[in-house]
C-alpha positions in Angstrom: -31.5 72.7 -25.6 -34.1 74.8 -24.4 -33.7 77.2 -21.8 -36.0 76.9 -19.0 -36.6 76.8 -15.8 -35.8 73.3 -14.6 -36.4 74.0 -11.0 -39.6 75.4 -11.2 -41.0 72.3 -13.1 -39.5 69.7 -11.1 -40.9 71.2 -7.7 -44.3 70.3 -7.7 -43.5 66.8 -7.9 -40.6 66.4 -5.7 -40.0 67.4 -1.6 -37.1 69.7 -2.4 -35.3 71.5 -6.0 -33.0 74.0 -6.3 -29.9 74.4 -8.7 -26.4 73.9 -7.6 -24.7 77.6 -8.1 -21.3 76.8 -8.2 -18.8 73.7 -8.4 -16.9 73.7 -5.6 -20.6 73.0 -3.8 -21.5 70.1 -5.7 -20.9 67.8 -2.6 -22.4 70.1 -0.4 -25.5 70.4 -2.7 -25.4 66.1 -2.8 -24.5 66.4 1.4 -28.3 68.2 1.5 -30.4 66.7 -1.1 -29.8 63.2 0.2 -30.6 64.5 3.8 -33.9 66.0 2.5 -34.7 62.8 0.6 -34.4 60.1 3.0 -35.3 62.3 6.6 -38.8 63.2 8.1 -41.2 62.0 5.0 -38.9 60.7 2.5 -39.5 61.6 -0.6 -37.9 63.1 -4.5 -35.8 65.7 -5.0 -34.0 67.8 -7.7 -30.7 69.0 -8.6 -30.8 71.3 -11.2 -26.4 71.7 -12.7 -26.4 74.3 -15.3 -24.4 73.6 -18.4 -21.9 75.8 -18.2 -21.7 75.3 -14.1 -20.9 71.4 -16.0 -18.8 72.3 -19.1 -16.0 74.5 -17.1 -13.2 72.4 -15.6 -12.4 73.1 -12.2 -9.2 71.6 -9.5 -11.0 69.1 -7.6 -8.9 70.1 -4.5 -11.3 72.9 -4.3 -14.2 70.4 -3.7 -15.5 70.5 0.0 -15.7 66.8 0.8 -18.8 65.4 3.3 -17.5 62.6 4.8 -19.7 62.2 7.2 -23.5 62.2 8.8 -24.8 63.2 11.9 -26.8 60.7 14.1 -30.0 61.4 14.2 -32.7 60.0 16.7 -35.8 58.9 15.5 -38.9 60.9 16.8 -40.3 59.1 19.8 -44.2 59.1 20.5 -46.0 61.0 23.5 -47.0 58.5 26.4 -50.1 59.6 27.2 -51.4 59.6 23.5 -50.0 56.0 22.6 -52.0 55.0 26.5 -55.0 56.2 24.6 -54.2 54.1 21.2 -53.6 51.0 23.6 -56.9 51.4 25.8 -59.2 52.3 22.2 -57.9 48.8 20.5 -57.7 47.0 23.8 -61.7 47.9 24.5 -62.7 47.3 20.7 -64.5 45.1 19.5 -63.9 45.7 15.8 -60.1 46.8 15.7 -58.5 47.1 12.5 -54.9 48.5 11.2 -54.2 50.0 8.2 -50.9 50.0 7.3 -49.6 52.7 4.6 -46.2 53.2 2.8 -44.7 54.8 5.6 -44.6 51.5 7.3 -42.5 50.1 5.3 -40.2 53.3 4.9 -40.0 53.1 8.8 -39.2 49.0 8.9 -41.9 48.8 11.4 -42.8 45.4 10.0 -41.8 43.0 13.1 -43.3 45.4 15.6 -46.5 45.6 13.6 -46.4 41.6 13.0 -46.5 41.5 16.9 -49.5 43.8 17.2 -51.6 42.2 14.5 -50.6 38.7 16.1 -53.0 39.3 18.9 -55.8 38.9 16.8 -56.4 42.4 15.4 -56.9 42.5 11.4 -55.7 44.7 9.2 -55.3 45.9 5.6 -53.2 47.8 3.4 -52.5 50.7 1.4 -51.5 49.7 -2.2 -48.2 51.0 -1.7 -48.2 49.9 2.0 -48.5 46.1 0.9 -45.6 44.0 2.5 -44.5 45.5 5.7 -46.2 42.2 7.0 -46.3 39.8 4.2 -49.6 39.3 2.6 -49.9 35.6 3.4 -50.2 36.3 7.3 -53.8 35.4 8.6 -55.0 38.4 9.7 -54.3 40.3 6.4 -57.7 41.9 5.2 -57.7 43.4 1.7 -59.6 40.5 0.4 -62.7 41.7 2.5 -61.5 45.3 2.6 -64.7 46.7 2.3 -66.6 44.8 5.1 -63.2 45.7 7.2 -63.5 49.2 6.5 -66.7 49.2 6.9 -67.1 47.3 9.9 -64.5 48.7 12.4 -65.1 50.0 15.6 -61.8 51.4 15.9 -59.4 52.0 13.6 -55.4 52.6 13.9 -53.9 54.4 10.6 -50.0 53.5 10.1 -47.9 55.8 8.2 -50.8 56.3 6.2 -52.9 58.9 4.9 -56.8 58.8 5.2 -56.8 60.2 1.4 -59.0 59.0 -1.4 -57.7 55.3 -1.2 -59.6 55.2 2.2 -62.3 57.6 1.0 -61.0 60.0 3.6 -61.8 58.1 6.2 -65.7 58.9 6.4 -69.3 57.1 5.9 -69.8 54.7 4.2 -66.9 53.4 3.4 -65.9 53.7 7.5 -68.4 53.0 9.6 -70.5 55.7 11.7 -68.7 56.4 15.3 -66.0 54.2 14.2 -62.8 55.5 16.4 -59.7 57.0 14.9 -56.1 56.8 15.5 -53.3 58.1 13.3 -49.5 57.5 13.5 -47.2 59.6 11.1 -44.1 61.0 10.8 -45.5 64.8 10.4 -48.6 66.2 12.2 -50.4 68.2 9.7 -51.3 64.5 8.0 -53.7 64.2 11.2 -55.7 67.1 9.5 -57.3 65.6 6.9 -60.9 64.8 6.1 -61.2 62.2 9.0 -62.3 62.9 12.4 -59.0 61.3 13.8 -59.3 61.4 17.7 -55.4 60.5 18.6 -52.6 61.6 16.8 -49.0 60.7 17.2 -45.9 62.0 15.7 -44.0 59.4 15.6 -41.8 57.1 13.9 -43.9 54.0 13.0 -41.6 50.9 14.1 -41.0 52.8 18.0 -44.5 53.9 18.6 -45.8 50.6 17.5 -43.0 48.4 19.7 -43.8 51.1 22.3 -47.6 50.2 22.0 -46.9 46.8 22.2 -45.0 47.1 25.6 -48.8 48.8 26.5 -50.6 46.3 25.5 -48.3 43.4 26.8 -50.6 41.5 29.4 -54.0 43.2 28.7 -57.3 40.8 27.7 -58.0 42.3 23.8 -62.1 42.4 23.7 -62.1 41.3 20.1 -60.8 38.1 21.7 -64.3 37.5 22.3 -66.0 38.7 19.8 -66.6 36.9 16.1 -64.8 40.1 14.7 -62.2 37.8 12.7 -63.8 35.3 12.2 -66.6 37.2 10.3 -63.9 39.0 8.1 -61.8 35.3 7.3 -65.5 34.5 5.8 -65.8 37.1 3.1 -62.6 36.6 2.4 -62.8 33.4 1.8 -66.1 34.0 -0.5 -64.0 37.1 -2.2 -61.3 34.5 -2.9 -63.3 31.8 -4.1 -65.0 34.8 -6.6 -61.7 35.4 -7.9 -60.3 31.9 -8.3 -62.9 31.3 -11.1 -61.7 34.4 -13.1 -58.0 34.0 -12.2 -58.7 30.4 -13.8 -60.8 31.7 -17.2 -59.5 30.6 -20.6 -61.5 33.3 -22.2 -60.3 34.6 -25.7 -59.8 37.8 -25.1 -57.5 37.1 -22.6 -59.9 38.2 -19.0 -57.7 40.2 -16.8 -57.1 38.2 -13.7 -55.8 34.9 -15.3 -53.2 37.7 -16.7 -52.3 38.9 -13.2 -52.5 35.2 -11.8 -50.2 33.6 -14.5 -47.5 36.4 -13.8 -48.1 36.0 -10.2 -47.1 32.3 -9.9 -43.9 33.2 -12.1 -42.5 35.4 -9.8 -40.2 35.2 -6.9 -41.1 36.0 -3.4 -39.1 38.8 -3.2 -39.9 40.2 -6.7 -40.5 44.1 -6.9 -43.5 44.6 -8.9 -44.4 48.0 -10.1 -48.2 48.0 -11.0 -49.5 51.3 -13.4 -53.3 50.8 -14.9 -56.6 52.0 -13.8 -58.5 48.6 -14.4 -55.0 46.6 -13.9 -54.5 48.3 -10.9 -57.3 47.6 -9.4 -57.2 43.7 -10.4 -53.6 43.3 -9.5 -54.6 44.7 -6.2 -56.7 41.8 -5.6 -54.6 39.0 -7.5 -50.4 39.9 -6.7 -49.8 40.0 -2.8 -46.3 41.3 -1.4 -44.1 39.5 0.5 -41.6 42.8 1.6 -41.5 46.4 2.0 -41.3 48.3 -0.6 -41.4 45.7 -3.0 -44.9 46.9 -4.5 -44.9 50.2 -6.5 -48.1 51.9 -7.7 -49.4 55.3 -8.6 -49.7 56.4 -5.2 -51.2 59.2 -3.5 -51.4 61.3 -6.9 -52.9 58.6 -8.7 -51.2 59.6 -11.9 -50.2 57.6 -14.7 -46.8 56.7 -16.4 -44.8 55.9 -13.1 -44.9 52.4 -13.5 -41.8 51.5 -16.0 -39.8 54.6 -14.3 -40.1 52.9 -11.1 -39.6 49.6 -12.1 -36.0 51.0 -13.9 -35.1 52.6 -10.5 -36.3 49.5 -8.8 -34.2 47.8 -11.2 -30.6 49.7 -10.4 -31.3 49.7 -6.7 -31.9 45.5 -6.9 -30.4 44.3 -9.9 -29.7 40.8 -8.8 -33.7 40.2 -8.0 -37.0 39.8 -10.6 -38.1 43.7 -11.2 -41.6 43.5 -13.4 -43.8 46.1 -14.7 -47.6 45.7 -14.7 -49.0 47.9 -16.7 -52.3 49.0 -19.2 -51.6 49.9 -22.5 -52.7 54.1 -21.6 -50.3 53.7 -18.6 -47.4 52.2 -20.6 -47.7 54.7 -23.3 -47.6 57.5 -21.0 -43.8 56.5 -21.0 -42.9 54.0 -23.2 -39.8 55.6 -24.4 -37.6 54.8 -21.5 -37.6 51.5 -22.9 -34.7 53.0 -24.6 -33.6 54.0 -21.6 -33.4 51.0 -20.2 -31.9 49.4 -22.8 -29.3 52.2 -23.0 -27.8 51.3 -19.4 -28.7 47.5 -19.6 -31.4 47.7 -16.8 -33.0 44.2 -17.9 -36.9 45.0 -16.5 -39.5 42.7 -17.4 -42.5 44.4 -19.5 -46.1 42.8 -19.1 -48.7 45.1 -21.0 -52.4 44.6 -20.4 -53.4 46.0 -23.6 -57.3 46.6 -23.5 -57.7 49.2 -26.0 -58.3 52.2 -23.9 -58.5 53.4 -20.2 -60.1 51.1 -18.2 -60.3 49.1 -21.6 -63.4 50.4 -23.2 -65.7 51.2 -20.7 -65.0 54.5 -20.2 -65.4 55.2 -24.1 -69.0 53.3 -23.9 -70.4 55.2 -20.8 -69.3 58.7 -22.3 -70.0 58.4 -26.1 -72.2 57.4 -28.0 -71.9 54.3 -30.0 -70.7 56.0 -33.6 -68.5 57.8 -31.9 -64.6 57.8 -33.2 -62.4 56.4 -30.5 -61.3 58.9 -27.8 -61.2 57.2 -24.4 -60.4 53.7 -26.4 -56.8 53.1 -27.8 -55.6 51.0 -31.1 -54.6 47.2 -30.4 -50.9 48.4 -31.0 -48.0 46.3 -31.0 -46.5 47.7 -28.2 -43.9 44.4 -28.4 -42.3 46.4 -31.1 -41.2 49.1 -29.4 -38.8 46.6 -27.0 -37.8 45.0 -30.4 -36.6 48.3 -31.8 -33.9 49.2 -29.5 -32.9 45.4 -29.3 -34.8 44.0 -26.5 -37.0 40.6 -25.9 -40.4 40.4 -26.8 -44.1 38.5 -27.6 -46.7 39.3 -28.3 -49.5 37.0 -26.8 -53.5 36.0 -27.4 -54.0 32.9 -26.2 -54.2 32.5 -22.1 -52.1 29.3 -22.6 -48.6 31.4 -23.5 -49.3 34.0 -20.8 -46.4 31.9 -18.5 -44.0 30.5 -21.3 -44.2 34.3 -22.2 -43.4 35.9 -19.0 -40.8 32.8 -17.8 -38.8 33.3 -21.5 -39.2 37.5 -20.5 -37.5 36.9 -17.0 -34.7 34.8 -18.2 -34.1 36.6 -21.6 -31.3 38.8 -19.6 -32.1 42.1 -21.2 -35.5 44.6 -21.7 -38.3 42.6 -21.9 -41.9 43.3 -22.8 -44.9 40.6 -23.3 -47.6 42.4 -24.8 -50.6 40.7 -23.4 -54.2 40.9 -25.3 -56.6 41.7 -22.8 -60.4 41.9 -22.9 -61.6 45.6 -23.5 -64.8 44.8 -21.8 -63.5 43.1 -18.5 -64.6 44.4 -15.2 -62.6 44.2 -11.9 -64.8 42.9 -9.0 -65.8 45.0 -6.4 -65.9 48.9 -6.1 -64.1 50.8 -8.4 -60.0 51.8 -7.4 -60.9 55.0 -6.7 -63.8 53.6 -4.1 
């Protein structure tokens, strides 16, 4: 094939790459990348083997074996800066936690249950969904903005004040609002928020640690209508949302899609979600009942991760429900690995919202004029065929009244599935826009 340099691709995306130079160090080289990937921030990395390094048989007695791991303690916070975390939510009257992948990463979920149980709200990032489940009361994201927006003081989690959270600055946070920041690495507290504490930290100590602070201590927002105000606009949010989730428009409107995949799922389903318009309406429709159960984009934003994760997803859990949410762009971005898939016998479930186009065709209409040959917009293909062709389960689907028979005969078909879902290419997400 062709020669290149492997490494020097694959290290943009991932935390470490190199090439292993020589056999006898292929343990070693294992040993180190699985250190690198799951320690500090965990994240990708990249072995590069060389064909020849592969095609040349060599004694295996001259392997190096690692056979074991060192203990390593998990970073602890600084007292004084978690005393000032505990006295800025304690004196709020507007706290809110945002909760981000790291979270999860760091099982800080009970620890972080107990902090939100004494009456603090909170949200989270996409990818940060589950570490408490998303049916707890004082989960947010259905009035995000107005939580966001309305904070007096606001304690990141293993998250990054990036463009999800507009960066942590008016309007979407309020003016004066105070801010906190836990993470595993301290150059994420230099960002474009004015973040007043930071703490390096591992999330689930510095959070049971904070509790122990706050243990005793009269919360001011226990007095104030700071909840209650929030449970209100989600509640109006929700209600918003119920009428589309429950539309028997023809197109099929996107969030009776997203609601009829929801209620076929299990509670512990992984759901990987890769769209521009679908993200931003499965965002509001599909909670998450675990960490790391919800996949998107993340911090990149890019597109064409969904059905990759949902195959890794798929091998790491293969006795629970994997499904792929995904727009027609996003899916075609990779759509061959559903050879891939079918080549190991990694039976994901497929559901493409296929709109015609990024963010179906609005993006098409604002940017050219109405003669215009389609650019932004997409063919309605029949995306069902590609499953079909390497011997996989598939429908293709147009009327909102097959959505679940459709994704129920996917889950139990016991091999790559896709339902290729007719969406309407002038539907609209309510609310701002993802990237807002």
């Amino acid at each position: 094939f062709q020669e290149a340099d492997q490494v020097a691709f694959a290290a943009p995306g991932c935390k470490w790459a190199t090439q292993v130079d020589s056999q006898a160090r292929i343990a070693e080289y294992v040993h180190l990348a699985l250190g690198r990937a799951l320690n500090g921030r965990p994240g990708a990395v990249y072995l590069d083997f060389p064909a020849g390094l592969i095609r040349t048989p060599f004694e295996e007695a001259d392997v190096e074996w690692r056979t074991s791991e060192p203990e390593i303690s998990r970073p602890h916070p600084d007292p004084a800066a978690l005393e000032a975390v505990a006295d800025m939510l304690a004196e709020a009257e507007r706290p809110l936690v945002i909760m981000g992948k790291g979270a999860g990463w760091a099982e800080a979920g009970l620890p972080l249950q107990r902090l939100v149980d004494r009456g603090i709200p909170f949200v989270s990032s996409p990818m940060g969904r589950g570490a408490i489940p998303d049916d707890h009361p004082m989960f947010m994201n259905a009035a995000r903005s107005a939580a966001l927006g309305g904070a007096d003081a606001v304690l990141m989690v293993g998250g990054r004040f990036n463009w999800v959270f507009q960066f942590g600055k008016p309007p979407r946070f309020a003016e004066g609002a105070r801010l906190a920041h836990i993470d595993i690495v301290a150059e994420e507290f230099y960002s474009g928020a004015e973040v007043e504490t930071g703490i390096v930290a591992d999330c689930a100590i510095a959070v049971e640690q904070l509790n122990g602070l706050l243990d005793g201590r009269s919360l001011r927002v226990a007095s104030s209508d700071w909840v209650g105000t929030l449970q209100e606009s989600r509640s109006r949010n929700e209600a918003s949302s119920a009428e589309a989730m429950a539309s028997d428009e023809v197109p099929i409107n996107h969030f009776r899609l997203l609601r009829d995949v929801r209620d076929c799922l299990d509670r512990d389903a992984t759901v990987t979600v890769d769209a521009e318009l679908t993200m931003g309406v499965a965002r509001a429709v599909m909670p998450s009942f675990g960490s790391r159960l919800r996949l998107n984009s993340g911090t990149t934003g890019c597109m064409g991760t969904g059905l990759p994760y949902a195959i890794g997803a798929k091998l790491a859990r293969p006795d629970q429900q994997v499904v792929a949410v995904l727009g027609d762009y996003a899916f075609g971005a990779a759509a061959m690995e559903v050879e891939t898939a079918a080549r190991i016998g990694c039976n994901v479930v497929i559901v493409v919202s296929n709109n015609g186009g990024i963010a179906g065709h609005s993006i098409q209409d604002r940017t050219f004029a109405p003669d215009a040959p389609p650019i932004a917009a997409l063919l309605p293909v029949a995306y069902e065929k590609t499953v079909e062709m390497v011997g996989g389960w598939a429908r293709r689907v147009e009327d909102p009244a097959d959505i679940a028979p459709a994704v129920q005969e996917a889950l139990a078909a016991n091999t790559v599935a896709l339902v290729n879902v007719l969406t309407d290419p002038k539907g609209r997400r309510s609310g701002s826009a993802y990237l807002g």
